[in-house]
C-alpha positions in Angstrom: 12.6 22.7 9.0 8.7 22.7 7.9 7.5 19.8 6.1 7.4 20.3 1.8 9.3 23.0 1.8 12.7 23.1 -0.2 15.7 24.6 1.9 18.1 25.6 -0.8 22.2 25.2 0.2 23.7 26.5 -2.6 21.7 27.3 -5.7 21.6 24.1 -7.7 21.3 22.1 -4.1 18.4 22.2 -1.9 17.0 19.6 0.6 12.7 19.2 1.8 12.0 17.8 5.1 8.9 15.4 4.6 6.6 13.5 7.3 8.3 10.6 8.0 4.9 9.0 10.4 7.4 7.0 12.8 7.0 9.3 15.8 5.8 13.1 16.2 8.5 15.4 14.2 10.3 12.5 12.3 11.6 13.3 8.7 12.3 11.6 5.4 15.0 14.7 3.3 15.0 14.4 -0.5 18.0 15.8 -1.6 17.7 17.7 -4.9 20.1 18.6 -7.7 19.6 19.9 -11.3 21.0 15.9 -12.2 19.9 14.2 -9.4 18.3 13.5 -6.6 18.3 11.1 -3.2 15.8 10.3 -0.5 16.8 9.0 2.4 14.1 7.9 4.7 15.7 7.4 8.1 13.0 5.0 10.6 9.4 5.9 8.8 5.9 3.8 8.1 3.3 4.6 5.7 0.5 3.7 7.8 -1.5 6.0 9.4 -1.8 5.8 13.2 -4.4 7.5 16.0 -2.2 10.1 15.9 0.1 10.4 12.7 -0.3 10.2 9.1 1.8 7.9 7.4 5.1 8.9 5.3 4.1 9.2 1.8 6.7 8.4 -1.2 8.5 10.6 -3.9 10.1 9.8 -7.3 13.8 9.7 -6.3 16.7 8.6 -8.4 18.7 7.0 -5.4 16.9 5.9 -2.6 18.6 5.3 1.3 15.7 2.9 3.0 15.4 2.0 6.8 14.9 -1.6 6.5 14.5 -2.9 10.3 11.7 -5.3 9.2 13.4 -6.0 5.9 12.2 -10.0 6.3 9.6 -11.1 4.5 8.6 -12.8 7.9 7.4 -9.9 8.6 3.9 -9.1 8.4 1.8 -6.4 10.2 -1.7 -6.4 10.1 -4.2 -3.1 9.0 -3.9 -0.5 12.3 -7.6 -0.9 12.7 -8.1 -4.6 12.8 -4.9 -4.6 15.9 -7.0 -1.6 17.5 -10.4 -3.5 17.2 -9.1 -6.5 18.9 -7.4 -4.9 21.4 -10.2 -3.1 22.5 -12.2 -6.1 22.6 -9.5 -7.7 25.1 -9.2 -4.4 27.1 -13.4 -4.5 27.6 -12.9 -7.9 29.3 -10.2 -7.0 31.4 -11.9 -3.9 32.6 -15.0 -6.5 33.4 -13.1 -8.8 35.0 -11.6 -6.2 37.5 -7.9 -6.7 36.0 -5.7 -3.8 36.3 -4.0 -3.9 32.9 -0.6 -2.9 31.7 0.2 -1.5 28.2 4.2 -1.5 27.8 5.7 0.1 24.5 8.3 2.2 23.6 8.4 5.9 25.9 8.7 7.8 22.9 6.3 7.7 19.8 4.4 4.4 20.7 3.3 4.9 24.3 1.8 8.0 23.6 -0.1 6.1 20.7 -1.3 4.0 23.4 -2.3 6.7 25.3 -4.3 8.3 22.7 -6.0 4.7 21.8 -7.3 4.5 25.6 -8.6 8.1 25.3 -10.6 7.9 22.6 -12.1 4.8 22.2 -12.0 3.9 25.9 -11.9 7.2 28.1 -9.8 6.2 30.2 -6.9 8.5 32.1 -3.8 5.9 32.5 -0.9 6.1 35.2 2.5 6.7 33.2 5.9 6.7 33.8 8.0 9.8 34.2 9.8 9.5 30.8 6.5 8.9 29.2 5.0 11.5 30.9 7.9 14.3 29.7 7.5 12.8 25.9 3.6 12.8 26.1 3.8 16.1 27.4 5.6 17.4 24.2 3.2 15.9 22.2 1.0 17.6 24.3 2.6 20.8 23.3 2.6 20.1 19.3 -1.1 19.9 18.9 -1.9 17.1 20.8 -4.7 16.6 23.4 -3.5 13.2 25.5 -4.6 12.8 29.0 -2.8 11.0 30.9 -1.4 10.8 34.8 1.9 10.5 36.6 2.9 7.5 38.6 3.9 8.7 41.9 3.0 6.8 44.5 -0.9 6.8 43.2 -1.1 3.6 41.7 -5.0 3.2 42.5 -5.8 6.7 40.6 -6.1 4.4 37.2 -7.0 0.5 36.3 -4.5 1.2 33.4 -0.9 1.7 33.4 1.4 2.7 30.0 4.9 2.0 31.1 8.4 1.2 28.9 8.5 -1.7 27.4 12.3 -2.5 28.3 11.0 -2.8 32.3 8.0 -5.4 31.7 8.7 -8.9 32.7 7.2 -11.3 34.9 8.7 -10.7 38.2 7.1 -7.1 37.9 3.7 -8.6 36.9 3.5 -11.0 40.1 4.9 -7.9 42.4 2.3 -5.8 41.2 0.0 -8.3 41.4 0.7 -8.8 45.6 0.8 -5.1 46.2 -2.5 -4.2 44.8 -4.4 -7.5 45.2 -5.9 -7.6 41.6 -5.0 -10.1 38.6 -2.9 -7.8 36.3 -3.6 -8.5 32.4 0.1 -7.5 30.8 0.0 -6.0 26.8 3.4 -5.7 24.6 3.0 -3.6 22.0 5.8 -4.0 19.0 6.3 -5.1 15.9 9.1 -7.8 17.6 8.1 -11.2 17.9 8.4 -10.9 21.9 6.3 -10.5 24.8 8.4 -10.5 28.5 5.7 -13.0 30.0 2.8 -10.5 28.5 -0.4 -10.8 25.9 2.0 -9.8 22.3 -0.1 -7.2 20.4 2.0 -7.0 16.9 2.1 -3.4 16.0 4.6 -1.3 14.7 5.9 2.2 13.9 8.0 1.0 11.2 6.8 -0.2 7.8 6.9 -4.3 7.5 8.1 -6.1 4.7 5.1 -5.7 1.7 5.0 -1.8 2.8 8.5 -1.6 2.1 8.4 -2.8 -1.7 5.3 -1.1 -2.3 7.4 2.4 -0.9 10.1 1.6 -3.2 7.9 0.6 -5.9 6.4 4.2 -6.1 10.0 6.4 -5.4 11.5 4.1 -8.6 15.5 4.7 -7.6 18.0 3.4 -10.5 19.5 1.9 -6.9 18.8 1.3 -3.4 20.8 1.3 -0.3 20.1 -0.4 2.8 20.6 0.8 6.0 19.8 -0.7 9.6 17.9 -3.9 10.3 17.7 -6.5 8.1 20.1 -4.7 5.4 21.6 -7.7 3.6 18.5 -10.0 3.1 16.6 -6.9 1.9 19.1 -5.7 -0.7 18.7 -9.4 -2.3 15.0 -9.0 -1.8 14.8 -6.0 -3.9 17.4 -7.3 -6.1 15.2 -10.7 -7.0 11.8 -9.1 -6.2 11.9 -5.9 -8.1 14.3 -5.6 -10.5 16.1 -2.6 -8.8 20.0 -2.5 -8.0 20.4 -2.8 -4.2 23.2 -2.9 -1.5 23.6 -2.9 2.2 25.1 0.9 3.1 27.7 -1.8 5.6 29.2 -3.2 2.9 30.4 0.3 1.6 31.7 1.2 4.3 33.7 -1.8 4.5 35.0 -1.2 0.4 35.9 2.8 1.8 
């Protein structure tokens, strides 16, 4: 399905595909009647990213919303300002002959990371093979990240971009005794976690404030809540907004 461009199912019923900005080809559908209409959003962040543009809100009578960070404890600061820093601590590594580790998710934030060291550092990291076959799609979609396989080559880069589920210390300290360098370890997520690394808070979901502001503009006479944080954000939006809201779970539960 192309983005913006209403698939009708029967004549009064059609459905629009629309960017989504969580990772490379993830949709939002509005769902369209001559009475009503629904979005559901699915995972989805309204910020722009190196590579992305954000997912942009529609007037919807019934909204379905992702709410993973649904807390208002969570808090991600402007794209830039987490780039800007980053670089700065990247600069230092780089002069203190570190070999540095950047660990995110394989799919949709690695290949961010990969694009962030191309462009504002021009470096070529090492990756692993299931980043490598995901950055290769992007690769294939308009994309043009460079990157390089780990296999068996560890000296061909001072960078590596690896999963985030395999960083923890007892990697770091091998690394460390089979290449003779300090390593300087980076999470990148919008979790409040690190696995024994440097936590770089950055997400490619929408935090708390970016979710009321989303909801704000689509103006649904109800909200329903799925994934994440689905209970405290209902009551959120309940107290916060005005709007009617409940948890998708506890539907499920009265069916």
């Amino acid at each position: 399905m192309e983005y913006n461009k209403p698939y009708f199912l029967k004549d009064d019923f059609k459905v629009t595909a629309l960017n989504a900005g969580h990772i490379l080809g993830s949709s939002m559908f509005l769902f369209e009647t001559e009475n009503t209409s629904l979005l559901y959003t699915g995972d989805f962040n309204t910020k722009d990213s190196i590579l992305l543009k954000g997912a942009k809100p529609v007037i919807a009578d019934y909204l379905v919303i992702d709410s993973t960070f649904g807390r208002e404890e969570f808090y991600f600061k402007d794209r830039s300002l987490v780039y800007d820093d980053l670089l700065k601590k990247i600069k230092q590594d780089l002069f203190e002959n570190k070999f540095i580790i950047l660990a995110g998710y394989s799919l949709g934030k690695n290949q961010e990371i990969i694009a962030f060291l191309n462009k504002y550092l021009n470096i070529t990291p090492l990756v692993d093979k299931e980043t490598y076959r995901y950055s290769k799609i992007y690769n294939s979609n308009n994309n043009n990240l460079n990157f390089i396989l780990l296999d068996h080559n560890i000296y061909s880069s001072n960078v590596l971009v690896m999963p985030l589920s395999l960083m923890n210390r007892n990697l770091i300290k091998s690394l460390e005794h089979q290449i003779y360098k300090k390593i300087s370890p980076y999470v990148l997520t919008g979790w409040k976690y690190s696995r024994g690394a440097n936590l770089v808070n950055v997400s490619d979901h929408c935090d708390f404030n970016s979710l009321l502001d989303f909801i704000n503009v689509v103006n649904p006479k109800k909200v329903f809540t799925i994934h994440g944080f689905t209970k405290d954000f209902a009551n959120s939006i309940n107290y916060k907004l005005g709007i009617e809201a409940q948890c998708v779970s506890s539907l499920n539960k009265k069916l």
